[in-house]
C-alpha positions in Angstrom: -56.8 42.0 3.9 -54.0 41.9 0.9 -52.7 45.2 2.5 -52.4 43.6 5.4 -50.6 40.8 4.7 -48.3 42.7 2.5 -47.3 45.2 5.2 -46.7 42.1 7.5 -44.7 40.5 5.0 -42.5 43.6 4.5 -42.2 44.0 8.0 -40.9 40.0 8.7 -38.4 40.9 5.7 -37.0 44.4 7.4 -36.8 42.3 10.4 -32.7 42.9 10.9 -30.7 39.2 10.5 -29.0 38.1 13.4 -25.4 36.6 13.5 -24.4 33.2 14.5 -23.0 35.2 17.7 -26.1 36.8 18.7 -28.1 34.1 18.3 -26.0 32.3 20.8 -26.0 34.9 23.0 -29.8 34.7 22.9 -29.9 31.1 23.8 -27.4 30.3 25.6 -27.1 33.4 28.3 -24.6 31.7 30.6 -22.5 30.2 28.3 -23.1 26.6 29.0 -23.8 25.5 25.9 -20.6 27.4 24.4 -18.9 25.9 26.2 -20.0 22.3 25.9 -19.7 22.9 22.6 -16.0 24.1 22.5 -15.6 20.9 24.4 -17.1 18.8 22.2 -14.6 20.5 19.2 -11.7 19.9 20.8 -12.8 16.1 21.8 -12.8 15.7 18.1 -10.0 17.5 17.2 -8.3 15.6 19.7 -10.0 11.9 17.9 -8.8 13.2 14.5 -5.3 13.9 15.5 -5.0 10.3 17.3 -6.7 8.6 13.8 -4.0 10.2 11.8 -1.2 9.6 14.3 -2.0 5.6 14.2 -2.4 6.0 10.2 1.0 7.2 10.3 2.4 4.5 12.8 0.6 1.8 10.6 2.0 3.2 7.0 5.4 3.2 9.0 5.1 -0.5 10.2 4.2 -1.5 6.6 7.0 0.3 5.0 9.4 -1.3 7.7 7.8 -4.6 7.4 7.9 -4.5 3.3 11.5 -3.4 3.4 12.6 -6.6 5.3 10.7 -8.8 3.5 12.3 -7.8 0.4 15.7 -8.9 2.0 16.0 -12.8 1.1 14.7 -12.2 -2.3 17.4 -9.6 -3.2 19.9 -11.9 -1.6 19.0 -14.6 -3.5 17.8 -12.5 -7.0 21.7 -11.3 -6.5 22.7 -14.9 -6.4 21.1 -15.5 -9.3 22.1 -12.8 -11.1 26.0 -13.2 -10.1 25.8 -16.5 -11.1 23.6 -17.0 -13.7 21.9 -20.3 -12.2 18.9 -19.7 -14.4 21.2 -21.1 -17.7 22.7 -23.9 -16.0 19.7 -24.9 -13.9 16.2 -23.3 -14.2 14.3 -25.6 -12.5 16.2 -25.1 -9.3 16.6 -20.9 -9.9 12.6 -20.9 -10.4 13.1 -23.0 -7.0 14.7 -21.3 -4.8 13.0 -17.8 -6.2 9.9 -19.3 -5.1 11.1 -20.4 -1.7 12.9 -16.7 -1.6 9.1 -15.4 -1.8 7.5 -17.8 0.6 10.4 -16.7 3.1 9.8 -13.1 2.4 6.4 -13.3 3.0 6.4 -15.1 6.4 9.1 -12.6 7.7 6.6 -9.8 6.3 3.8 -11.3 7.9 6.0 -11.9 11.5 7.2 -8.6 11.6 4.1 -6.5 10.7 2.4 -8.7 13.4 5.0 -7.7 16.1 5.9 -4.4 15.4 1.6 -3.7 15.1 1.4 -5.1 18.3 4.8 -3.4 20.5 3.6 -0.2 18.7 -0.3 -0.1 18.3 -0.8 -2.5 21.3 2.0 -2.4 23.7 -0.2 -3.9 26.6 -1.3 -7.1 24.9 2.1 -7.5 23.5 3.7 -7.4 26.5 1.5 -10.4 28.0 1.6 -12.3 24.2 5.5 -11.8 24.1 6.0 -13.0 27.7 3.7 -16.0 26.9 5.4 -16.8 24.0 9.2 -17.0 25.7 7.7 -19.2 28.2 6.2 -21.3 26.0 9.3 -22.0 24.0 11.3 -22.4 26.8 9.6 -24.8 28.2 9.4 -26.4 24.5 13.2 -26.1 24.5 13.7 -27.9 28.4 11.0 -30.7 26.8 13.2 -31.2 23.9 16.8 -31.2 25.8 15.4 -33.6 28.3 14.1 -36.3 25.7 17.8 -35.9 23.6 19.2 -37.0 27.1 
């Protein structure tokens, strides 16, 4: 019985290995599979190149956003600096540094919202933006009529 088993066991291990291709070629004789499968990579080669296209659109947006966002606080940190307003009044340089910042910030947060939007979303911008015009220009008719 151990010779047996021993010549059976040598015999599963000169058993020759197959490639990848052959065992394909063994299961999959008409090339279906194959070629669902080279479907399915290019679907997700396709997915990955989209994901790193709107990775790129949003690191551009942010940069673009950051850049004018910075703008009233280096007009105003210029200010500052040209006139040295933190010497002759510091309460009102801390001021209008702060308000710098707040101003900033709200034009960061406007124009990462719109540009996401036109760019990533171009379809529900163009319903928000119309909207939006209408909105304030019937806001603008309200407020002419009651000055009248």
């Amino acid at each position: 019985m151990k010779t047996l088993l021993t010549i059976l066991l040598f015999l599963s291990t000169l058993q020759v290995s197959t490639s990848p291709e052959d065992m394909y070629n063994m299961y999959d004789r008409d090339g279906k599979y194959r070629a669902l499968q080279e479907k399915v990579d290019q679907m997700n080669q396709k997915i990955e190149n989209a994901e790193q296209e709107r990775s790129e659109k949003k690191t551009l947006i942010l940069i673009v956003s950051l850049l004018i966002a910075i703008v009233p606080l280096a007009i105003i940190g210029k200010q500052v600096i040209c006139g040295r307003t933190w010497k002759t009044n510091p309460p009102g340089t801390a001021q209008a540094l702060l308000i710098a910042c707040a101003g900033g910030l709200v034009l960061f947060a406007f124009n990462y919202g719109i540009f996401y939007l036109k760019i990533l979303h171009y379809e529900i911008f163009k319903y928000l933006f119309s909207l939006a015009i209408v909105i304030a220009l019937i806001i603008g008719a309200s407020i002419m009529l009651r000055k009248k």
